[in-house]
C-alpha positions as CSV (number, residue, x, y, z in Angstrom):
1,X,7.7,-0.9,-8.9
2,X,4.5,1.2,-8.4
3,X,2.4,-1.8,-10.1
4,X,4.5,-4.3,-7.6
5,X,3.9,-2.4,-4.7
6,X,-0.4,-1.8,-5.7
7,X,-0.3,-5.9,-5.9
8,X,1.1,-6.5,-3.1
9,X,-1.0,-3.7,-0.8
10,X,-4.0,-4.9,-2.7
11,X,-3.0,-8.6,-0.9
12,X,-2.5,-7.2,1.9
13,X,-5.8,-5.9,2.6
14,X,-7.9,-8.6,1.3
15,X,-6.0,-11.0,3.7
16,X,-5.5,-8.8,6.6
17,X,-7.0,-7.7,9.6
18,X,-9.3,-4.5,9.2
19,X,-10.2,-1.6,11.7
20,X,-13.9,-1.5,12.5
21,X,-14.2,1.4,9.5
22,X,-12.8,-1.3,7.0
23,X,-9.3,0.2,7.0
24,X,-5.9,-1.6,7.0
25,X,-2.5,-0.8,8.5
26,X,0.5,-1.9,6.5
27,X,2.9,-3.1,9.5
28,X,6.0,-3.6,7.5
29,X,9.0,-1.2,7.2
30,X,9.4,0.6,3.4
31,X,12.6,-1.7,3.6
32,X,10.7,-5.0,4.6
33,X,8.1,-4.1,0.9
34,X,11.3,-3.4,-1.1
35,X,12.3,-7.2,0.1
36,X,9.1,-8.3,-0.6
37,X,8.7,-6.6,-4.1
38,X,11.9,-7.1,-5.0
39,X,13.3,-3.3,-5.9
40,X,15.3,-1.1,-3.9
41,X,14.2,1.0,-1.1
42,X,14.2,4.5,-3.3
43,X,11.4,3.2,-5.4
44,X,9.7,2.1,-2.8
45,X,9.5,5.1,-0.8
46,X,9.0,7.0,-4.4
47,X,6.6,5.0,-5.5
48,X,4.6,5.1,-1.7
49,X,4.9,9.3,-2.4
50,X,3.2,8.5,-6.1
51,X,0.7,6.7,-4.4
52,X,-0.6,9.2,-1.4
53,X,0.0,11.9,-4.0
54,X,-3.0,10.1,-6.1
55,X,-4.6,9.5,-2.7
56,X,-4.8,5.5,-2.9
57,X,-3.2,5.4,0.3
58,X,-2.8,7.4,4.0
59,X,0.3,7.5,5.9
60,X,-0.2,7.9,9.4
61,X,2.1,8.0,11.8
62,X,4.2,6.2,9.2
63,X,2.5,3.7,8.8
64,X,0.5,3.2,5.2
65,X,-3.4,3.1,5.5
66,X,-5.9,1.6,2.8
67,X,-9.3,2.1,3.9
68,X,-11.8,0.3,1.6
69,X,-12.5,3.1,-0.7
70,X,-8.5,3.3,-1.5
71,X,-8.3,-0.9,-1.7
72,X,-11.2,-0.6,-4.6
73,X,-9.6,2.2,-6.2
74,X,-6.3,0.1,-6.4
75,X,-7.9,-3.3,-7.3
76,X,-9.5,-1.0,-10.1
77,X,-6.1,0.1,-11.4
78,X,-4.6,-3.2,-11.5
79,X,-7.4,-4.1,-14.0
């Protein structure tokens, strides 16, 4: 579900709408990316953890943010 979830963020940001310093906000609730991924909300929100733990993404005011540096590092790891 990690590899899911790095896809779809990875889409996300190279269709979205970025912040003047290149950074994207996710908008849509861990539940809404389970839908979207198709796996339950656990793995969602363990693979989100996995994910800030390895500092490819930000969560601020819970809300996940890429910032350009973190979108390369996760296009990388798709590779």
């Amino acid at each position: 579900s990690k590899d899911r979830l790095c896809l779809l963020l990875v889409r996300f940001y190279e269709t979205g709408e970025k912040d003047k310093t290149g950074s994207f906000t996710v908008q849509y609730t861990q539940m809404e990316l389970a839908d979207k991924i198709g796996v339950n909300l656990r793995s969602v929100q363990r693979s989100i953890a996995a994910l800030e733990s390895e500092q490819l993404v930000q969560l601020k005011k819970g809300k996940m943010v890429i910032s350009k540096d973190q979108y390369e590092k996760l296009s990388k790891l798709l590779q």
